[in-house]
Jmol script that loads the backbone (N, CA, C; Angstrom):
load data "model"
ATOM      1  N   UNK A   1      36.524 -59.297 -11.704  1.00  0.00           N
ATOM      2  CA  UNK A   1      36.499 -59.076 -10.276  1.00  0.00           C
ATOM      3  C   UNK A   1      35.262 -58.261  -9.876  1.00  0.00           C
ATOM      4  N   UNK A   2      34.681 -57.375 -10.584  1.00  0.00           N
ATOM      5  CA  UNK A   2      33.747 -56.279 -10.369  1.00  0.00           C
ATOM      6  C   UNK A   2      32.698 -57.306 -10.402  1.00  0.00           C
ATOM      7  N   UNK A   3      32.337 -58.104 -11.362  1.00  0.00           N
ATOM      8  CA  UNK A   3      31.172 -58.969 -11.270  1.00  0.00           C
ATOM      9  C   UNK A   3      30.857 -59.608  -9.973  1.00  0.00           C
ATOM     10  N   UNK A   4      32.355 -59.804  -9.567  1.00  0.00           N
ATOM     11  CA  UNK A   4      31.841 -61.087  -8.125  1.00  0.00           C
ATOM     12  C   UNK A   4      31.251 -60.089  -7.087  1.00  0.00           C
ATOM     13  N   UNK A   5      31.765 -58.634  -6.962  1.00  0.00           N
ATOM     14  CA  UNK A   5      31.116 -57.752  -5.854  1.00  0.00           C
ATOM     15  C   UNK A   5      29.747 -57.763  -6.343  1.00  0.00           C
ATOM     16  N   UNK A   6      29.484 -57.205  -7.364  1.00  0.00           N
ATOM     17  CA  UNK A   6      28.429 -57.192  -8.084  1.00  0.00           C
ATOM     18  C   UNK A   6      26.970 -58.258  -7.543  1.00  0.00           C
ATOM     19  N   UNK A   7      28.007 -59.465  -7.629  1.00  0.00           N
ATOM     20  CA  UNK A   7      27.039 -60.704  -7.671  1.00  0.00           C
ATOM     21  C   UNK A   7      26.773 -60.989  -6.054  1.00  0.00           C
ATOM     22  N   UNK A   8      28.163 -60.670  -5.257  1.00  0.00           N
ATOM     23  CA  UNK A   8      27.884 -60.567  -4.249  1.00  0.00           C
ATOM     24  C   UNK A   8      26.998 -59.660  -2.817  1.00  0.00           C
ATOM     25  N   UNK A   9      26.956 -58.684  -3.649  1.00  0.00           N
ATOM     26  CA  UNK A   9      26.297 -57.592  -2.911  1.00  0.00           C
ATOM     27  C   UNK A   9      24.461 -57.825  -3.229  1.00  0.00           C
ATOM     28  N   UNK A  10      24.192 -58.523  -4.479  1.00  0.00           N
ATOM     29  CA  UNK A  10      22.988 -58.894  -5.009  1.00  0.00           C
ATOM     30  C   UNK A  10      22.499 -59.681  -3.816  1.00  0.00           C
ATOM     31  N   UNK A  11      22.934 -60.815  -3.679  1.00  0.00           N
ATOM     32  CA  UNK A  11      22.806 -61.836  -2.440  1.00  0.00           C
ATOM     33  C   UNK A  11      22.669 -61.593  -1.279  1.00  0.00           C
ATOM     34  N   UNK A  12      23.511 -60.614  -0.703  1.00  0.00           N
ATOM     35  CA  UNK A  12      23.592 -59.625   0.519  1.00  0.00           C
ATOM     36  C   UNK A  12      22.444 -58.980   0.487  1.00  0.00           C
ATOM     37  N   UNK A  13      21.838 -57.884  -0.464  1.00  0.00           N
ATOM     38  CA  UNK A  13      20.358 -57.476  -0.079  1.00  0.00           C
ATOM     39  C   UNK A  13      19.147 -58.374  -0.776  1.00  0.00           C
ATOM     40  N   UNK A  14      19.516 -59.500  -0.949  1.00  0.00           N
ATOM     41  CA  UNK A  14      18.422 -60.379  -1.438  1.00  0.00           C
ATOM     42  C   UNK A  14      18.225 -61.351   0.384  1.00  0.00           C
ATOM     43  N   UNK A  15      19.376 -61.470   0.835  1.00  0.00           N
ATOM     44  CA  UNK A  15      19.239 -62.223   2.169  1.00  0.00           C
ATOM     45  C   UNK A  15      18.454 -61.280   3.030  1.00  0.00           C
ATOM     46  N   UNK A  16      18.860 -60.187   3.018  1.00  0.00           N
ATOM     47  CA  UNK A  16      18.324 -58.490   3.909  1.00  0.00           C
ATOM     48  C   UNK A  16      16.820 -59.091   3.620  1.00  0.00           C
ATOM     49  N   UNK A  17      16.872 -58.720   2.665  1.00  0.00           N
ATOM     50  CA  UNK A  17      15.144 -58.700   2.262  1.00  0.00           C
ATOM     51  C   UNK A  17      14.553 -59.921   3.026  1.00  0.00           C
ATOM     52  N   UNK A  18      15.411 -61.025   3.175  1.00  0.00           N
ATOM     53  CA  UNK A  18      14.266 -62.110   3.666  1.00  0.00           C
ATOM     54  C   UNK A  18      14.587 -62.088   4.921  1.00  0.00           C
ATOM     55  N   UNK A  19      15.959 -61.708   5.564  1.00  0.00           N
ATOM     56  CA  UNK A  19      15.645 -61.559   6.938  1.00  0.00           C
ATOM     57  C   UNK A  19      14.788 -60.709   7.577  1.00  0.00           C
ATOM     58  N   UNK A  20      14.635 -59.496   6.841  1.00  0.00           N
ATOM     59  CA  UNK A  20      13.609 -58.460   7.084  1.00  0.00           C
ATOM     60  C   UNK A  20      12.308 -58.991   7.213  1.00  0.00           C
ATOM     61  N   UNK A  21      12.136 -59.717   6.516  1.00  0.00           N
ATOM     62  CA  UNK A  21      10.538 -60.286   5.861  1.00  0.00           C
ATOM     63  C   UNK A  21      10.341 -61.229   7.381  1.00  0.00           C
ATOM     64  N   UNK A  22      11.247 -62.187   7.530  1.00  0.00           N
ATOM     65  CA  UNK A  22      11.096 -63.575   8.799  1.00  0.00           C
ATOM     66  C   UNK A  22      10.553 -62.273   9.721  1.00  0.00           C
ATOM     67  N   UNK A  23      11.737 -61.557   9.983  1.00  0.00           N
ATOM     68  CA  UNK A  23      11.584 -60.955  11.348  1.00  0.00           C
ATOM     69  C   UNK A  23      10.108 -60.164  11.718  1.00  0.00           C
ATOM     70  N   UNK A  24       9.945 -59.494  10.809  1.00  0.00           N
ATOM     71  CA  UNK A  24       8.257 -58.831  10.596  1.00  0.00           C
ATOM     72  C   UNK A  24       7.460 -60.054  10.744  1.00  0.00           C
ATOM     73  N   UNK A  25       7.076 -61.321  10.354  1.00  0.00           N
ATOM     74  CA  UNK A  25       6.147 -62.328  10.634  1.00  0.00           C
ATOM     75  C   UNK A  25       6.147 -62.795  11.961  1.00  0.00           C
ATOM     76  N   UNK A  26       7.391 -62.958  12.408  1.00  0.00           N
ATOM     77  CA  UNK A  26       7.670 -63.450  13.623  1.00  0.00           C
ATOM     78  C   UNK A  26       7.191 -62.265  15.280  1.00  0.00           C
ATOM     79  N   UNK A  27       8.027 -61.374  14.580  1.00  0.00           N
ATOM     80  CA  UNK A  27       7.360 -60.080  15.960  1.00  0.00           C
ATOM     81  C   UNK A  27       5.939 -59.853  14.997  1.00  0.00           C
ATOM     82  N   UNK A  28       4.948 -59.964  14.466  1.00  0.00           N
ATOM     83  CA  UNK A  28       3.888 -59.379  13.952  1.00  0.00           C
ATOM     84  C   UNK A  28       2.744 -59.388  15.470  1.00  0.00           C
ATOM     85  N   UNK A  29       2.763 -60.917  15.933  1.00  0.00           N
ATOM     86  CA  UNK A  29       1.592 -60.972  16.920  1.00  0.00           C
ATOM     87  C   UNK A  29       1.955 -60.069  18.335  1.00  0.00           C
ATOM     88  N   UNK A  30       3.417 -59.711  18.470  1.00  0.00           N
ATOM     89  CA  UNK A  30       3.845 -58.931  19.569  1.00  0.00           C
ATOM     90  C   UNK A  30       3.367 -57.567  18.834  1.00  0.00           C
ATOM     91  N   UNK A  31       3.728 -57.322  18.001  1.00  0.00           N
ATOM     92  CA  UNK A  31       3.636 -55.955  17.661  1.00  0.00           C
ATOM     93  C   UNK A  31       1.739 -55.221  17.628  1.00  0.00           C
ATOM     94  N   UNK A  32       1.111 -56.378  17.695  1.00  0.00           N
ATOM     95  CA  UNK A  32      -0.153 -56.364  17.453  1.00  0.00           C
ATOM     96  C   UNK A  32      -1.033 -56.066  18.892  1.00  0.00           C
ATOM     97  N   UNK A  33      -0.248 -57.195  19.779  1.00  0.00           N
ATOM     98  CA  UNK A  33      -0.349 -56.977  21.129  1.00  0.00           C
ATOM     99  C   UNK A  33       0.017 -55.444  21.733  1.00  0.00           C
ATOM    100  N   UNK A  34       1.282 -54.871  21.746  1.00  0.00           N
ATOM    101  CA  UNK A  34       1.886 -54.011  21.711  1.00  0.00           C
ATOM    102  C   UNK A  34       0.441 -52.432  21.459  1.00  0.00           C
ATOM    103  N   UNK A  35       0.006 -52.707  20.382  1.00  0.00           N
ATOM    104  CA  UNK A  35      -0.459 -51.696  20.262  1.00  0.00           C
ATOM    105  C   UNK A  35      -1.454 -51.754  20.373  1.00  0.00           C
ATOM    106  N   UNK A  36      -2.240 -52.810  20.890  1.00  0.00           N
ATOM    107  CA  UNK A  36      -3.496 -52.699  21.173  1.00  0.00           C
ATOM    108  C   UNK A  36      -3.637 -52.631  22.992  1.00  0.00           C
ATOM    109  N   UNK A  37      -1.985 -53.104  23.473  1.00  0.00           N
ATOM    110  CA  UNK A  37      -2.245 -51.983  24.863  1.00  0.00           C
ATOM    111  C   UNK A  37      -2.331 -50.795  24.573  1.00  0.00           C
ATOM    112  N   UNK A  38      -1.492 -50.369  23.966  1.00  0.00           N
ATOM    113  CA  UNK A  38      -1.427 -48.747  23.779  1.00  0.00           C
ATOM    114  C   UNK A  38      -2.435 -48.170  23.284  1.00  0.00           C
ATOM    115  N   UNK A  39      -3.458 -49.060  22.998  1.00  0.00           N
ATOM    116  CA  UNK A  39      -4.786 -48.149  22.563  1.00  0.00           C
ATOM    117  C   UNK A  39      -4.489 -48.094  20.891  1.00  0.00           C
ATOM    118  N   UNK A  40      -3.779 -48.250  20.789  1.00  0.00           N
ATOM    119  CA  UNK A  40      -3.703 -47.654  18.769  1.00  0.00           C
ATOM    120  C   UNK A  40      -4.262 -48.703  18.038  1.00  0.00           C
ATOM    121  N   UNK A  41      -4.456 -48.146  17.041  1.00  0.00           N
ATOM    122  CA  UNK A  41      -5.124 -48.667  15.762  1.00  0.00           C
ATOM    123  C   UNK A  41      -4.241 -50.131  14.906  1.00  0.00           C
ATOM    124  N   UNK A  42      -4.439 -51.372  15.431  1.00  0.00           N
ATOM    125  CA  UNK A  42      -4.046 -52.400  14.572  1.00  0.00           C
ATOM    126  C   UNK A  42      -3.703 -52.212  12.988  1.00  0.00           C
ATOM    127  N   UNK A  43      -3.133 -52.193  12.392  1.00  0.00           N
ATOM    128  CA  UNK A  43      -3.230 -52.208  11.178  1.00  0.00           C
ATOM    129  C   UNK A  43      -4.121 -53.390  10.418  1.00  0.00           C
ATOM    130  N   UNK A  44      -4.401 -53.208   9.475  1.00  0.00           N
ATOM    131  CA  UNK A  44      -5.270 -54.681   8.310  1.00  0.00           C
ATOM    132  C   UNK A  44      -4.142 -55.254   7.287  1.00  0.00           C
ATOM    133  N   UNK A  45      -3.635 -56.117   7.396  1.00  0.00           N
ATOM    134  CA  UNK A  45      -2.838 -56.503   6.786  1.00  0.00           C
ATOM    135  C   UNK A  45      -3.635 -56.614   5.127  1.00  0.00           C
ATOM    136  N   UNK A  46      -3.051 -55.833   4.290  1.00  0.00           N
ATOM    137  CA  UNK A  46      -3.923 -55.822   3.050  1.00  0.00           C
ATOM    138  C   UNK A  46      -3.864 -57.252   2.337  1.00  0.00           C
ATOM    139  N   UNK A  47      -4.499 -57.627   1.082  1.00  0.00           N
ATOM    140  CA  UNK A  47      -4.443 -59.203   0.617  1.00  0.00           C
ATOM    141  C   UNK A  47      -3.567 -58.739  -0.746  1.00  0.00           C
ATOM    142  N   UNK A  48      -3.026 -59.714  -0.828  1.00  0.00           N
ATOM    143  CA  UNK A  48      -1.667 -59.545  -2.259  1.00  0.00           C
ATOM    144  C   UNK A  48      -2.531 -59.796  -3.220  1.00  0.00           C
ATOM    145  N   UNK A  49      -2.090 -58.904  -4.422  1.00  0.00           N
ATOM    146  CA  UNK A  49      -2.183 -58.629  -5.774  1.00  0.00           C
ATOM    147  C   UNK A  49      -2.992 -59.792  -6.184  1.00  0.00           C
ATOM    148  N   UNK A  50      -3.675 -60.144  -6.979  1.00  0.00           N
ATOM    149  CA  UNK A  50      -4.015 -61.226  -7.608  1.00  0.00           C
ATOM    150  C   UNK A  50      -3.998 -61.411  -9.034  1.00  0.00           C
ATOM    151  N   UNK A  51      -4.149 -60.194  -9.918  1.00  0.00           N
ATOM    152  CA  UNK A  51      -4.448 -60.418 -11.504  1.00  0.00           C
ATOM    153  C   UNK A  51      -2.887 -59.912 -11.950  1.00  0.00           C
ATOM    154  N   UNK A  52      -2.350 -60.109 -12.941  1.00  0.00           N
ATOM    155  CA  UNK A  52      -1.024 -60.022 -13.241  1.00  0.00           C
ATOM    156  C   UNK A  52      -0.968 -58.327 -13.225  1.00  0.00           C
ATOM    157  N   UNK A  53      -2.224 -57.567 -13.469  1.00  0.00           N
ATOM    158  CA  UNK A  53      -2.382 -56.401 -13.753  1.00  0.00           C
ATOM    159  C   UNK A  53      -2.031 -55.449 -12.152  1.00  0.00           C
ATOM    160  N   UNK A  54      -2.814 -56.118 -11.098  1.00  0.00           N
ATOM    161  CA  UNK A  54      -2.537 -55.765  -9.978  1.00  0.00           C
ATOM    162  C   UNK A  54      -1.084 -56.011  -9.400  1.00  0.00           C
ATOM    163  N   UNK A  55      -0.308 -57.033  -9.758  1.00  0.00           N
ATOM    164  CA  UNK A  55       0.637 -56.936  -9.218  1.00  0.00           C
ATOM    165  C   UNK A  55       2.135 -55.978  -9.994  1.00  0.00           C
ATOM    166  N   UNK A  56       1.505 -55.957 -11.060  1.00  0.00           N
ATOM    167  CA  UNK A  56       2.502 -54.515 -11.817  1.00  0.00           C
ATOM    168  C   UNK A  56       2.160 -53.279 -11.273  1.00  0.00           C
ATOM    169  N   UNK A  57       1.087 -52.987 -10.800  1.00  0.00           N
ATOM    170  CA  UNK A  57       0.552 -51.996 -10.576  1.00  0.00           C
ATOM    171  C   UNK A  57       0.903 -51.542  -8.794  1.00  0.00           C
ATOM    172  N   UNK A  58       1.397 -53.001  -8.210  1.00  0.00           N
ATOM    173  CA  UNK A  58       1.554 -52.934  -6.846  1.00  0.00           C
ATOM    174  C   UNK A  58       2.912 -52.709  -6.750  1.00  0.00           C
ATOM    175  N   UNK A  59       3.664 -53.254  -7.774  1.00  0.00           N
ATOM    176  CA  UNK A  59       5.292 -53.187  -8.033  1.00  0.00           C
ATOM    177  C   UNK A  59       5.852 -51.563  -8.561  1.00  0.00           C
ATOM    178  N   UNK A  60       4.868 -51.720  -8.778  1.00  0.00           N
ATOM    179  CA  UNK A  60       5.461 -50.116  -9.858  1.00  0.00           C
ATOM    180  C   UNK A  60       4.889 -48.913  -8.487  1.00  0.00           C
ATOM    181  N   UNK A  61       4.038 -49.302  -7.519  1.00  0.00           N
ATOM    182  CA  UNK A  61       3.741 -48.247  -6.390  1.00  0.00           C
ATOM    183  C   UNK A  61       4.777 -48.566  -4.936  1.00  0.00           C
ATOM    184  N   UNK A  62       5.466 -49.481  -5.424  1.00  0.00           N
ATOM    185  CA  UNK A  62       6.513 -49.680  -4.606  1.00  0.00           C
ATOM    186  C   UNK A  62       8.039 -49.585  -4.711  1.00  0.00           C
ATOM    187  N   UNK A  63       8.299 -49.743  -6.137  1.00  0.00           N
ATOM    188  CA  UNK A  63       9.058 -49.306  -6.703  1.00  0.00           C
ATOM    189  C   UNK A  63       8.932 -47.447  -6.535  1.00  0.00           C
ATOM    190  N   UNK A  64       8.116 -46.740  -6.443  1.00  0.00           N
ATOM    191  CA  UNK A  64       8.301 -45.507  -6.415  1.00  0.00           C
ATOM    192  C   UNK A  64       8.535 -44.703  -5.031  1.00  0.00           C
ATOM    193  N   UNK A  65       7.855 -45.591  -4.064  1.00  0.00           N
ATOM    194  CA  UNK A  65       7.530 -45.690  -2.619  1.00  0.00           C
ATOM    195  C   UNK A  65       9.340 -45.893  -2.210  1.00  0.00           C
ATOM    196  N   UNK A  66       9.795 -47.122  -2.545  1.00  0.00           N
ATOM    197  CA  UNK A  66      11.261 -47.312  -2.512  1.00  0.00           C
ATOM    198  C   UNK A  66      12.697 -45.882  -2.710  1.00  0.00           C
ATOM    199  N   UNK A  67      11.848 -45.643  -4.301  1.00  0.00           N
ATOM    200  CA  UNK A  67      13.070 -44.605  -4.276  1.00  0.00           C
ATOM    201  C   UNK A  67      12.685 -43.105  -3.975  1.00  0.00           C
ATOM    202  N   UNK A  68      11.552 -43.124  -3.477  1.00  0.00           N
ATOM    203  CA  UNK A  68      11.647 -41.442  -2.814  1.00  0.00           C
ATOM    204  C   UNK A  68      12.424 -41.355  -1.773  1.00  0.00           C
ATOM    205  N   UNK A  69      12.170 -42.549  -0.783  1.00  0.00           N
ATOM    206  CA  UNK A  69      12.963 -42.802   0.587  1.00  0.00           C
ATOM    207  C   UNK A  69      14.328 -43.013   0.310  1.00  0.00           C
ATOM    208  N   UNK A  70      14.944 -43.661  -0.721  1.00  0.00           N
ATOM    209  CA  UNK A  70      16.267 -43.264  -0.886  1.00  0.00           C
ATOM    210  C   UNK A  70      16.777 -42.057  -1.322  1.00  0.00           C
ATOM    211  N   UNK A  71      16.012 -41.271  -1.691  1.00  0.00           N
ATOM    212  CA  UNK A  71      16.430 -39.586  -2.171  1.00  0.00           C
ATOM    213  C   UNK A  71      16.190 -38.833  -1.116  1.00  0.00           C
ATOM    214  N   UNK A  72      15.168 -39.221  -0.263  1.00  0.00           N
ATOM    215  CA  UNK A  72      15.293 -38.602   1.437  1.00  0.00           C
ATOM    216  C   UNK A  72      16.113 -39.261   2.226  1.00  0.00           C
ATOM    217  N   UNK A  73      17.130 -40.243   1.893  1.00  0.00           N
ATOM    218  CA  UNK A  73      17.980 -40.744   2.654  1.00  0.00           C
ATOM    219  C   UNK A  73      19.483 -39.882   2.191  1.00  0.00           C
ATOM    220  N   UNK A  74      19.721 -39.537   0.863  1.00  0.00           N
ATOM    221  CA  UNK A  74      20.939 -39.600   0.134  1.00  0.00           C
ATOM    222  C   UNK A  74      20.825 -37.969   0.807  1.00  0.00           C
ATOM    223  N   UNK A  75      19.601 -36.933   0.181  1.00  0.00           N
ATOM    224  CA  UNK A  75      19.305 -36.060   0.575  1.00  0.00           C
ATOM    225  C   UNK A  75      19.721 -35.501   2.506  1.00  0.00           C
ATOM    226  N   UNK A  76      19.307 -36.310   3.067  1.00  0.00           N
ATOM    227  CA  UNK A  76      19.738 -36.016   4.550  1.00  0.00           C
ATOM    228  C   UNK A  76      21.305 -36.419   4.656  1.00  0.00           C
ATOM    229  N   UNK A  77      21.944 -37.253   4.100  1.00  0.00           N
ATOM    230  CA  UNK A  77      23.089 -37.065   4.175  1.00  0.00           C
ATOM    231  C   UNK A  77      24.099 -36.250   3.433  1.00  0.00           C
ATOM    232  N   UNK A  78      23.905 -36.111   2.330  1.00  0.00           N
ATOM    233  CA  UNK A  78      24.237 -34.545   1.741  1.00  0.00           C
ATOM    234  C   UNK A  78      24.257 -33.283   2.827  1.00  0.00           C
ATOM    235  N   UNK A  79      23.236 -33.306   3.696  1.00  0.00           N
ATOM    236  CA  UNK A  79      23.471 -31.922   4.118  1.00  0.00           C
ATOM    237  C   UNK A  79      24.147 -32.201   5.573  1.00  0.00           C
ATOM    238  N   UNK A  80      24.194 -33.202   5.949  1.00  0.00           N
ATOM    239  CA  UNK A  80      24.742 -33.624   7.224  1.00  0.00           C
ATOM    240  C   UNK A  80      26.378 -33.074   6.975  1.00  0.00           C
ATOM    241  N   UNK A  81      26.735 -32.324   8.589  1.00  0.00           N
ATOM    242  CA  UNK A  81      28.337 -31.899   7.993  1.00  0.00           C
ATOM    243  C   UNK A  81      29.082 -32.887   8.302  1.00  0.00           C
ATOM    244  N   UNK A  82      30.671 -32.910   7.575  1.00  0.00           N
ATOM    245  CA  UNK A  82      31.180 -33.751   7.694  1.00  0.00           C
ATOM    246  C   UNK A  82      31.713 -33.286   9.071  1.00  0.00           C
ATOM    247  N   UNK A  83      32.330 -35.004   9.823  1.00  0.00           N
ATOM    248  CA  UNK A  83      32.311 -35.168  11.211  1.00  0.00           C
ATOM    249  C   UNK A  83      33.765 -35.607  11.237  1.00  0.00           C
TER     250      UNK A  83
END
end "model"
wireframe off; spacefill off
backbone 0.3
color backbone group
């Protein structure tokens, strides 16, 4: 039984991830618009990894990028009182 949550919850943030992903491509040219009324700085969309070396190297800086923000997530709720 533990496997099927398991397997199921895998799927659940594997879908996250790509709805996340559509939705960022799709608002990208609004968001671009957006801030170039506002005067701010466009971002450069950087170019993906290319040598097998770069993309371990891009995985492993995202992978670390990933779990600080979950230890500042777990962290802020730890101290949050209970309600």
């Amino acid at each position: 039984m533990n496997r099927h949550f398991t397997d199921a919850r895998y799927y659940f943030r594997r879908g996250l991830e790509h709805l996340y992903t559509g939705v960022v491509e799709e608002t990208a040219p609004l968001r671009r618009q957006l801030l170039e009324a506002l005067g701010r700085e466009v971002d450069t969309e950087k170019p993906e990894p290319q040598t097998p070396r770069e993309r371990v190297e891009h995985g492993a800086r995202r992978a670390a990028t990933q779990s600080r923000r979950a230890v500042r997530r777990v962290r802020r709720r730890v101290r949050q009182p209970e309600q």
